[in-house]
C-alpha positions as MATLAB code, in Angstrom:
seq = 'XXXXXXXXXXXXXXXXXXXXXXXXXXXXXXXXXXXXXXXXXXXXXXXXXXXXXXXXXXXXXXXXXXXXXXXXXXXXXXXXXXXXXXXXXXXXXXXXXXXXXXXXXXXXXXXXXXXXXXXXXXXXXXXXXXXXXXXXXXXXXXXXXXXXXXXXXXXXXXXXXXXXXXXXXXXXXXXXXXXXXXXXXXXXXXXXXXXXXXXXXXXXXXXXXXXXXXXXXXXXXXXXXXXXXXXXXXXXXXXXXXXXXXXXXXXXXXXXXXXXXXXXXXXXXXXXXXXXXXXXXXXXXXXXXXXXXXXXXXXXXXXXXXXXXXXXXXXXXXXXXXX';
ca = [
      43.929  -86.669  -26.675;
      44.173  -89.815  -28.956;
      46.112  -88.225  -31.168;
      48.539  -86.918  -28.161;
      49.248  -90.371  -26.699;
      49.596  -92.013  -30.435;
      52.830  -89.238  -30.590;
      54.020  -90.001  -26.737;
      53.951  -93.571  -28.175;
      55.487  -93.021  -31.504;
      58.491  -90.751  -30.495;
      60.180  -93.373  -27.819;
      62.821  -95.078  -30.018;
      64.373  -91.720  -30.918;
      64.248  -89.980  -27.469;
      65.484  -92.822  -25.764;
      68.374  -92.720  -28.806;
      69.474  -89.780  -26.535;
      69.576  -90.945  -23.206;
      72.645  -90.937  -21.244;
      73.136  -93.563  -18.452;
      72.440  -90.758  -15.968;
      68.745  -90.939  -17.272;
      66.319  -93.001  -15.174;
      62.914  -92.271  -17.119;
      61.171  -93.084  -19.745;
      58.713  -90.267  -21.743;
      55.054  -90.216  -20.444;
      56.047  -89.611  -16.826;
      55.545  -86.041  -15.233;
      58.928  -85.298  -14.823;
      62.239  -86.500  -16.397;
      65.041  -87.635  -13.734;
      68.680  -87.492  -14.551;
      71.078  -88.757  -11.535;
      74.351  -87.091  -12.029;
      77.434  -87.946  -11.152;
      79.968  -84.708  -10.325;
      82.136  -86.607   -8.538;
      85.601  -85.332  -10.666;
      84.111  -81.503   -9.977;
      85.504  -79.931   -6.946;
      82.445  -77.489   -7.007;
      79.842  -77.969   -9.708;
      77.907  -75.392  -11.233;
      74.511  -76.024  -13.166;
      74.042  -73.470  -15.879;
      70.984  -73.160  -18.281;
      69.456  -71.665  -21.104;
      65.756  -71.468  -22.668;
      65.074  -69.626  -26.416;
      63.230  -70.287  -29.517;
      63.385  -70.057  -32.710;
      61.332  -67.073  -33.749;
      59.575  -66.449  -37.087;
      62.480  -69.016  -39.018;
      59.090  -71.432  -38.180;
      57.184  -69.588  -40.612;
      60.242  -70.406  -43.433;
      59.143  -74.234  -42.130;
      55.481  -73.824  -42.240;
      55.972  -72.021  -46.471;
      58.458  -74.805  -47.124;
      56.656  -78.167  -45.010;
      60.525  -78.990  -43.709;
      60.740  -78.880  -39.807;
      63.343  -81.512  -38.667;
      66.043  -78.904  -39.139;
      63.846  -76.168  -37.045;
      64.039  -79.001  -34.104;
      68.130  -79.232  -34.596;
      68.423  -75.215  -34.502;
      66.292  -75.095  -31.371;
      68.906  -77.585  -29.235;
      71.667  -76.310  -30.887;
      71.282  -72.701  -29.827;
      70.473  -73.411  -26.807;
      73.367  -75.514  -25.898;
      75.519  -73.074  -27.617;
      74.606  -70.392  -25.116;
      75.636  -72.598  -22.181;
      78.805  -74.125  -23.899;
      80.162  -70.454  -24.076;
      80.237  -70.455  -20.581;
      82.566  -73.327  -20.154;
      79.341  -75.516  -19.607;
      78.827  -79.199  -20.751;
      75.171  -80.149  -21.701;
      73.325  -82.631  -19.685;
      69.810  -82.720  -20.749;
      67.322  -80.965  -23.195;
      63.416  -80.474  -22.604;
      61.033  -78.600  -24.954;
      57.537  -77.427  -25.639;
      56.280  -77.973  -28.733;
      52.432  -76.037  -28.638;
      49.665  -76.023  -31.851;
      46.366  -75.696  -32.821;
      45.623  -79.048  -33.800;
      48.301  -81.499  -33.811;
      49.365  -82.921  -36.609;
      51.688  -86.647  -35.906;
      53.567  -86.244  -38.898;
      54.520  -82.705  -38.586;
      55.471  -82.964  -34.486;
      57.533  -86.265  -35.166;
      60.004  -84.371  -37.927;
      60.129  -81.484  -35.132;
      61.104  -83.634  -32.089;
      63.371  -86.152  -34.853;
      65.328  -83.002  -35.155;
      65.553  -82.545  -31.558;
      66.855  -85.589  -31.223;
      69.596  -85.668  -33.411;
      70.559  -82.390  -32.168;
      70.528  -83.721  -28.536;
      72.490  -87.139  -30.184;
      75.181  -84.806  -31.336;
      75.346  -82.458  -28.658;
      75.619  -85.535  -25.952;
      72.146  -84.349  -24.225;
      69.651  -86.457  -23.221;
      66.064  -85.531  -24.192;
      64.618  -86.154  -21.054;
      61.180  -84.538  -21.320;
      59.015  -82.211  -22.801;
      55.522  -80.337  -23.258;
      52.748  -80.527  -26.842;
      49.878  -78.761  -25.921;
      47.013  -78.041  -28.789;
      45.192  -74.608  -28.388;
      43.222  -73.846  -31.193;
      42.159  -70.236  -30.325;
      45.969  -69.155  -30.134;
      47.214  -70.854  -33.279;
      46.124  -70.846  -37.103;
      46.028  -74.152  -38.748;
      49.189  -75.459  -39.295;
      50.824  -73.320  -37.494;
      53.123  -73.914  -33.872;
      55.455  -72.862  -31.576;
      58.806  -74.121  -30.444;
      61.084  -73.730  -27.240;
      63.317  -75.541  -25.251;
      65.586  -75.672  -22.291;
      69.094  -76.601  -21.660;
      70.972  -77.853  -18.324;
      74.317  -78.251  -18.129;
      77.216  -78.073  -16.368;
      80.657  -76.617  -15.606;
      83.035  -76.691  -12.524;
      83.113  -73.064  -10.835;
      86.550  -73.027  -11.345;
      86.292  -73.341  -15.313;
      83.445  -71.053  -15.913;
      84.468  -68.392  -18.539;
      82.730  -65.456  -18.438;
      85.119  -63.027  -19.886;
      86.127  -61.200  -16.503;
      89.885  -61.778  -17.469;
      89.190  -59.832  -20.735;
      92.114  -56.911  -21.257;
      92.849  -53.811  -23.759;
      94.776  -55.004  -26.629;
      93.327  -58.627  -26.478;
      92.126  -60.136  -30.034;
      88.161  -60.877  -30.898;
      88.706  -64.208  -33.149;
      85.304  -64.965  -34.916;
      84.388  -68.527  -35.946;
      82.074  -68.612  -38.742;
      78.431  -69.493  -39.795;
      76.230  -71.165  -42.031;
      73.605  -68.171  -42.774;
      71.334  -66.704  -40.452;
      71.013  -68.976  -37.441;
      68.055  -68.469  -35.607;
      68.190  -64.335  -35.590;
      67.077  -61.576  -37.733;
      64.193  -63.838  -39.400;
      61.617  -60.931  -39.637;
      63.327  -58.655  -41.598;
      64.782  -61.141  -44.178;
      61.108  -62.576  -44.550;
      59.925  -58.849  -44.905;
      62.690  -58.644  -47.509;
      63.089  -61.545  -49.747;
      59.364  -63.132  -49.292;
      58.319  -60.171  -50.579;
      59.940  -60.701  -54.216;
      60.651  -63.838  -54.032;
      59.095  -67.336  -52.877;
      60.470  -70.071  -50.713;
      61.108  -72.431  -53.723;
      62.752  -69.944  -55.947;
      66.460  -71.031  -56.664;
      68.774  -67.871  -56.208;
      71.989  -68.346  -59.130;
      74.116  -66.635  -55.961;
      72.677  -68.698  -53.111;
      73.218  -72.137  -55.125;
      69.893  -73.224  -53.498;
      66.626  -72.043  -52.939;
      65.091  -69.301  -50.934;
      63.734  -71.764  -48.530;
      67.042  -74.035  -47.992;
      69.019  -71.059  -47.750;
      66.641  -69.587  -44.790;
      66.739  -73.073  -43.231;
      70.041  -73.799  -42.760;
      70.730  -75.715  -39.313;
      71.888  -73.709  -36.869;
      75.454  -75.049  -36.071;
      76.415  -76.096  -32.604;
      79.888  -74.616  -31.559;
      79.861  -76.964  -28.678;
      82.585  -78.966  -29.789;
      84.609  -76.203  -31.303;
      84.561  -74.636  -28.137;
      85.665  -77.986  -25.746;
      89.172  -77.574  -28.215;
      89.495  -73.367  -27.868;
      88.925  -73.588  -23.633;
      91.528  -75.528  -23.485;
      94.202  -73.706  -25.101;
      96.201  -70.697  -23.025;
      95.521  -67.314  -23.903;
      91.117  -67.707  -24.092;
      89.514  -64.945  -22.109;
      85.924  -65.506  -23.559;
      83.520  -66.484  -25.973;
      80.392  -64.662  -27.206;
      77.186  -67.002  -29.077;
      76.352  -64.211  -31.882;
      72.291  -63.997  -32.110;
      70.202  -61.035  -31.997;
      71.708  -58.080  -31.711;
      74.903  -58.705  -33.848;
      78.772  -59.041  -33.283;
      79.131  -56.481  -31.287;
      75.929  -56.794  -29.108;
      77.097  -60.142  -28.025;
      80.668  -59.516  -27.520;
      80.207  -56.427  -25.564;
      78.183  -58.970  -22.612;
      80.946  -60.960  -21.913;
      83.458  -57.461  -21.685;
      84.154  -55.858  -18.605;
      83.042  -52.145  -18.056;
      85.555  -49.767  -19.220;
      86.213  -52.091  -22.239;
      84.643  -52.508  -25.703;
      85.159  -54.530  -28.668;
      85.880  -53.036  -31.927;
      85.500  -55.255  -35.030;
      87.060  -54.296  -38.673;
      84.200  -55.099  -40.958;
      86.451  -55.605  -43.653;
      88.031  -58.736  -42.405;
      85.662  -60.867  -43.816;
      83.160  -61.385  -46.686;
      79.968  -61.901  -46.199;
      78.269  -65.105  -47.119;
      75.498  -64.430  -50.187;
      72.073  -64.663  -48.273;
      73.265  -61.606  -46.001;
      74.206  -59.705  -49.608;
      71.291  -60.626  -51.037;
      69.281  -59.689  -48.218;
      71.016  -55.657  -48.056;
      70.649  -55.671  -51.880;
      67.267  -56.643  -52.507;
      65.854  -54.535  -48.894;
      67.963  -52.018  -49.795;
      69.156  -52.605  -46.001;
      71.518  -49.684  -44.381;
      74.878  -51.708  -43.089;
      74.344  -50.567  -39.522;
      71.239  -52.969  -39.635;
      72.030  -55.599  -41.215;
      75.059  -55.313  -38.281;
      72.508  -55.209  -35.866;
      69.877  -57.822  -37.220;
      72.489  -60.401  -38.371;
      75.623  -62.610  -37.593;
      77.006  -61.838  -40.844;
      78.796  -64.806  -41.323;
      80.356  -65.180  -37.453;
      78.188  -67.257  -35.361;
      80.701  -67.430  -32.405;
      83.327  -65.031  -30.688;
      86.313  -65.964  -29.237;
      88.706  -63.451  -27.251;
      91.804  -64.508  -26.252;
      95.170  -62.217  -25.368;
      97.249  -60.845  -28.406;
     100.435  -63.090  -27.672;
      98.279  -66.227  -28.254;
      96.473  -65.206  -31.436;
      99.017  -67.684  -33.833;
      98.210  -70.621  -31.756;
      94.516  -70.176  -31.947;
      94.504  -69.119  -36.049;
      96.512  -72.577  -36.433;
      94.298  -74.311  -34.909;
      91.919  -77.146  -36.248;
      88.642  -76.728  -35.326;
      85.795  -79.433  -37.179;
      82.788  -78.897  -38.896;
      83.942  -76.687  -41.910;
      84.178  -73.554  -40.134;
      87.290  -71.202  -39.865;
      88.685  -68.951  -37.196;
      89.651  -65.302  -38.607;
      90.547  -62.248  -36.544;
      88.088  -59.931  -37.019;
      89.004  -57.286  -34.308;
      90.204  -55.888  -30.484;
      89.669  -55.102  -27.352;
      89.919  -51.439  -26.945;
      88.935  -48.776  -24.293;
      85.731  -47.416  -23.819;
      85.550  -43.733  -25.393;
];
């Protein structure tokens, strides 16, 4: 319990570093308020999102890093609420252990807050709770919760989506927060975290953690351009598996795998695993962390597009009719 307050006490500079001036609470209360103001909506719609980050913790418990576990967390989540048309208001997460260890929490909620700093989200509140009969020592668990925002008459959900309309994928950084168990399975098996791969230019480890990117402010510039129908957040379940829940029944998107290469973890991974394509499909982003579908006579304004961060937009398929 000592140790538990000494955190509370410890993490205030760099939650309040997140705080917008709708926030009217400091940590330590039991419950975080955030007054809004939707006065420029004509009918506002909350929209929100919890995850995780699944076994890419147990890359941070081999490696000791976990700042950049805390920045994939907020990231994801505001991704999946920013497809919608959504703007993020506040963050809160749950951070549960077997013991707690100070130093290892604060790089875990310092990566929270940057990601919430970045994204414009206010940390406004979270949970640590110690078990020790759940958890092995040093290990935890991570999730968090996103609210946000979007006027009903700017949600995109994809219901405009038509035959012959273009899937434009935005790419990644690596593996995001998906598909962690079988590329553990795979390369921990022959390899260790702090083995430097010639193809990877890093090591194991830094190649596994890679920050999940937020696509929030990619996705303010697309939304905004004629011709968008929808965007998909690419996790588990692939290209395709994401797409397909923002296209209308009768429809399906059809990607042409050969439109891009993949980036070298996702080759290493098939090589060493000997892993059959239509898993690694399934398992992986492959290099496209976000979907964008927008109608056919619109694709050349879109492809010229600047979008920050690094990333590209490529057309990587269609719209077709169900078979």
């Amino acid at each position: 319990m000592d140790a538990g307050n000494r955190f509370v006490k410890s993490i205030g500079e760099l939650v309040a570093r997140t705080h917008r001036p709708e926030v009217l609470t400091s940590i330590g209360g039991f419950g975080g308020l955030f007054q809004p103001d939707f006065s420029s909506m004509k009918q506002p719609v909350l929209v929100s999102s919890v995850d995780g980050v699944g076994t890419k913790l147990i890359i941070a418990f081999k490696t000791g890093v976990y700042h950049t576990v805390g920045q994939c967390l907020v990231n994801h989540c505001v991704n999946d609420i920013a497809v919608c048309g959504a703007e993020p208001l506040f963050f809160l997460d749950y951070f549960s252990t077997g013991k707690l260890k100070q130093e290892v929490a604060y790089d875990v909620l310092k990566g929270f807050s940057i990601a919430c700093e970045e994204n414009g989200c206010a940390l406004i509140g979270g949970e640590t709770a110690e078990m020790p009969d759940i958890y092995a020592e040093g290990e935890f668990d991570l999730a968090g919760t996103v609210v946000g925002v979007v006027d009903r008459e700017e949600i995109i959900d994809g219901s405009g989506i038509r035959e012959g309309d273009v899937i434009l994928g935005v790419t990644g950084n690596g593996l995001h927060t998906n598909g962690y168990s079988l590329a553990r399975k795979v390369l921990l098996s022959k390899y260790s975290a702090d083995d430097s791969i010639a193809e990877l230019g890093m090591t194991i480890g830094e190649a596994l953690l890679q920050i999940h990117p937020s696509y929030l402010q990619i996705i303010r510039r697309l939304k905004k351009m004629a011709g968008i129908r929808g965007f998909a957040h690419i996790t588990g379940g692939g290209i395709i598996g994401n797409t397909e829940r923002i296209v209308p029944e009768g429809l399906q998107p059809v990607v042409n795998w050969d439109s891009w290469e993949w980036p070298a973890i996702f080759s290493l991974i098939r090589k060493e695993g000997d892993v059959p394509v239509e898993d690694m499909r399934q398992a992986f982003n492959l290099g496209i962390g976000l979907t964008a579908v927008v109608s056919q006579e619109t694709v050349d304004s879109f492809l010229k597009t600047s979008i920050p961060g690094g990333f590209r937009i490529l057309p990587i398929g269609e719209i077709k009719t169900s078979r």
